[in-house]
SEDOTOR-502888 format. One record per residue (C-alpha): residue in three letters; y negated, z negated, x. Coordinates in steps of 0.2 Angstrom, whole numbers, padded with zeros to 4 digits, always signed. Each point is the difference from the previous one (the first is absolute). Example, Ala and Ser with C-alpha at 12.3 -4.5 7.8 and 13.67 -1.06 7.14 Angstrom:
ALA+0022-0039+0062SER-0017+0003+0006
***
This chain:
UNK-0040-0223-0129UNK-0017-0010+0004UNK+0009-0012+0013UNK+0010+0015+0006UNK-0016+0010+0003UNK-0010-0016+0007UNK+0015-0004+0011UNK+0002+0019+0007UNK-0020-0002+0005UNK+0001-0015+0008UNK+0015+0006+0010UNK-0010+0014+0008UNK-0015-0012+0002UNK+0008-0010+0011UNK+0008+0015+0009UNK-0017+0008+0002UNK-0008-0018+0005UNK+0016+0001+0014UNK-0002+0016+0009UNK-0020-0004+0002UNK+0003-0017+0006UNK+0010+0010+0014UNK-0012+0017+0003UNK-0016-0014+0002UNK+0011-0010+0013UNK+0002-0017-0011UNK+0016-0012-0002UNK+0013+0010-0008UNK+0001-0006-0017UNK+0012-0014-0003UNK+0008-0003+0018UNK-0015-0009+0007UNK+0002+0009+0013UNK-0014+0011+0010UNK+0002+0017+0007UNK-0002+0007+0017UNK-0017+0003-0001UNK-0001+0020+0007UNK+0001+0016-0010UNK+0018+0004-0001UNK+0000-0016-0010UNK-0017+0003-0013UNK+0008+0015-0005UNK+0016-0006-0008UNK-0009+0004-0018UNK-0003+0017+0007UNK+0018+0004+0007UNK+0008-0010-0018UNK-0003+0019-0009UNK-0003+0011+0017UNK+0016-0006+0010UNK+0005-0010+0015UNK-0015+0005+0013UNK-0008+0013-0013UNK+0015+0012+0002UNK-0001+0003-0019UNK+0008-0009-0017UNK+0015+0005-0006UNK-0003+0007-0018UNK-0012+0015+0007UNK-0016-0003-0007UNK-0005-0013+0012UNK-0006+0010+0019UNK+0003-0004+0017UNK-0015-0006+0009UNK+0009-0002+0019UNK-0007+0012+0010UNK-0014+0008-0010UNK-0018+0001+0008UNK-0010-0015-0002UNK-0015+0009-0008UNK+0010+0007-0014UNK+0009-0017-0004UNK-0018-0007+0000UNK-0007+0012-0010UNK+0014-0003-0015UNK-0003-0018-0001UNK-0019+0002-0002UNK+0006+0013-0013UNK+0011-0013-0008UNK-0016-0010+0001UNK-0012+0012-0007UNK+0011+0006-0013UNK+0002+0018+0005UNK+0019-0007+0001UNK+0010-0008-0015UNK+0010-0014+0002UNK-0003-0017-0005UNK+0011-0009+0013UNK-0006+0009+0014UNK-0016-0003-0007UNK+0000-0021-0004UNK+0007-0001+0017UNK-0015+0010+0009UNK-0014-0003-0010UNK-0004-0017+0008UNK+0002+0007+0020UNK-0016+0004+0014UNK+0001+0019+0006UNK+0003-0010+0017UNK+0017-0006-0010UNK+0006+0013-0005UNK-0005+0014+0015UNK+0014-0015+0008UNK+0010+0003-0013UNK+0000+0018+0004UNK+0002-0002+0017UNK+0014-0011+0000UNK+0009+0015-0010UNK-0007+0013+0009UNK+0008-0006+0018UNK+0019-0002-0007UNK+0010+0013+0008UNK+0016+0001-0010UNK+0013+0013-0003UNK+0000+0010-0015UNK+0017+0001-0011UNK+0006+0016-0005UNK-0009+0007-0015UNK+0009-0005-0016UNK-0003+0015-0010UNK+0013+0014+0008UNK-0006+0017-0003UNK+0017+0007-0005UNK-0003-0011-0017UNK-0016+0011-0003UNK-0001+0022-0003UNK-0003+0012+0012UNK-0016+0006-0006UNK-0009-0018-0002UNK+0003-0004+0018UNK-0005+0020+0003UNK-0017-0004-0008UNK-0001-0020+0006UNK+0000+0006+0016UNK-0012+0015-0001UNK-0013-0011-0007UNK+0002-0014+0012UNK-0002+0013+0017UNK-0009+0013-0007UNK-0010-0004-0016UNK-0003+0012-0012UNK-0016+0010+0001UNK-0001+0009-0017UNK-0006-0019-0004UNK-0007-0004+0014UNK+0012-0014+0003UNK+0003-0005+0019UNK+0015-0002+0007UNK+0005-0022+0000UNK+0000+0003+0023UNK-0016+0006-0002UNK-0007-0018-0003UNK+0017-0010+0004UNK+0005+0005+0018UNK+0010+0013+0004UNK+0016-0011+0000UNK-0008-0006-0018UNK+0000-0019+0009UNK-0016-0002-0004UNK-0016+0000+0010UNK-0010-0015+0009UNK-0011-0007-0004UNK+0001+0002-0022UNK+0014+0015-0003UNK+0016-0008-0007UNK+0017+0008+0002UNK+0008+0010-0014UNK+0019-0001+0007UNK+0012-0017-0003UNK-0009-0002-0016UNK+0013+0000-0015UNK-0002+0013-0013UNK-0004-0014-0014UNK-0014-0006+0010UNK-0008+0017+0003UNK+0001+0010-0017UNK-0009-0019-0005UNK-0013+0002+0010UNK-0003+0018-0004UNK+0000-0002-0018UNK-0013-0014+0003UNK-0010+0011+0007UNK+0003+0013-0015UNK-0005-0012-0012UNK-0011-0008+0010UNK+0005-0016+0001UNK+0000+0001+0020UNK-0017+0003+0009UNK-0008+0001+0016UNK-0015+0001+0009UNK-0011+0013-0006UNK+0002+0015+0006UNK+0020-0004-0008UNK+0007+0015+0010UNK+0018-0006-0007UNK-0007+0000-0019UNK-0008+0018+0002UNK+0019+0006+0010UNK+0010-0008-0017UNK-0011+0010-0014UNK+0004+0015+0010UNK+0017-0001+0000UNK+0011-0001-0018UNK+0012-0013-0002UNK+0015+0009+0006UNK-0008+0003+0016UNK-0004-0017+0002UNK+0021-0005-0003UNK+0004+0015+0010UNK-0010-0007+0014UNK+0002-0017-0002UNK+0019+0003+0000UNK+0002+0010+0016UNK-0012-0013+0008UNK+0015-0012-0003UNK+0015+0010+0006UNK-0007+0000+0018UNK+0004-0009+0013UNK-0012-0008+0010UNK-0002+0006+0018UNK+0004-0011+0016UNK-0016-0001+0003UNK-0006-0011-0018UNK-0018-0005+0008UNK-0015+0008-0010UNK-0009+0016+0009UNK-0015-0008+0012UNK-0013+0014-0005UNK+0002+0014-0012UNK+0006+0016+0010UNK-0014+0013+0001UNK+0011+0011-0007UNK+0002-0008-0015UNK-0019-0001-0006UNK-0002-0008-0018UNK-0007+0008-0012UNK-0009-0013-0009UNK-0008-0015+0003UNK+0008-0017-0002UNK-0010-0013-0004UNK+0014-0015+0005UNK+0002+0010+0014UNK-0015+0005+0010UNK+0012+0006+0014UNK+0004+0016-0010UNK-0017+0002-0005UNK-0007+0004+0019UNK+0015+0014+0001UNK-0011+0011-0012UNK-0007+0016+0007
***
């Protein structure tokens, strides 16, 4: 069981020793061969888990990256870094990198403009009055608990906001009620004020499914690219400290 449990560490050493020797655009490990030294090609260890150009990982818990704003992709590998995020891969592979490095990183990401697959959660698998309550939550909030509506910070077409808002839709259903619960329990953090943190303990948790869910039933609109501003219109009601954007919206 010893030389089982030594061999099965070693394995993924040599994995994780593999994918960094890509994402820091060194020889791949064993061919002796070098890479083509641009950003496409240092991020290999980032699209192993996240897919072929950041368009998502196949199991459902790793994101897509392609297409997101650069500030908010930035802003999550400085979490990573900082700890306000939790996970040790991500974290190895980051914790070494300038903020120049990783603003690239970001960028490189941020520019991809790739079409969306159809959403792999099909609301005819989920009841009526989850979706009924998803979908009041994510475009008009619920004011007995002062919760804002997810447009209100996340565009109108909930694809995000330039320069720090992600998008809520293409994201698989795994993937969000993960991230939700992390902020439930904690786990996941952000910049103080953590306007995210402070929308998750007003919510209980079957809001947060019934959200989450609806969020994955839809499809994305022809238009993916996030929002440039924030519509004037849709005024948050909190400040965001990982995105300062919001913040100059308040009356």
């Amino acid at each position: 069981m010893h030389i089982a449990k030594f061999l099965l560490k070693l394995g993924k050493l040599a994995w994780l020793i593999s994918i960094a020797s890509v994402f820091y655009g060194s020889q791949a490990w064993g061919q002796g061969k070098s890479f083509k030294d641009d950003m496409a090609e240092r991020t290999r260890a980032c699209t192993a888990c996240h897919g072929e150009q950041g368009r998502a990982g196949p199991d459902g818990y790793y994101p897509r990256l392609a297409g997101k704003p650069a500030g908010y992709l930035f802003n999550q590998l400085k979490n990573f870094q900082e700890g306000k995020r939790h996970y040790n891969l991500m974290t190895r592979l980051v914790d070494p990198l300038s903020d120049a490095y990783l603003q690239e990183i970001a960028q490189h990401f941020a520019n991809l403009n790739l079409p969306y697959p159809a959403p792999a959660m099909q609301s005819e698998r989920v009841s009526a009055q989850v979706l009924k309550r998803g979908k009041q939550l994510a475009l008009e909030g619920d004011a007995a608990k002062d919760v804002p509506a997810c447009t209100a910070c996340h565009g109108a077409k909930l694809t995000g906001v330039q320069a720090h808002v992600p998008g809520l839709l293409g994201l698989p259903l795994d993937y969000l009620n993960a991230q939700l619960g992390a902020w439930q329990t904690h786990q996941r953090k952000a910049r103080q004020p953590d306007c995210m943190k402070e929308v998750v303990a007003r919510l209980p948790s079957d809001d947060l499914v019934a959200v989450a869910t609806w969020l994955s039933t839809q499809y994305m609109p022809s238009d993916s690219s996030p929002a440039s501003k924030i519509s004037a219109s849709l005024k948050a009601s909190w400040q965001c400290g990982s995105a300062p954007e919001l913040s100059k919206l308040q009356p």
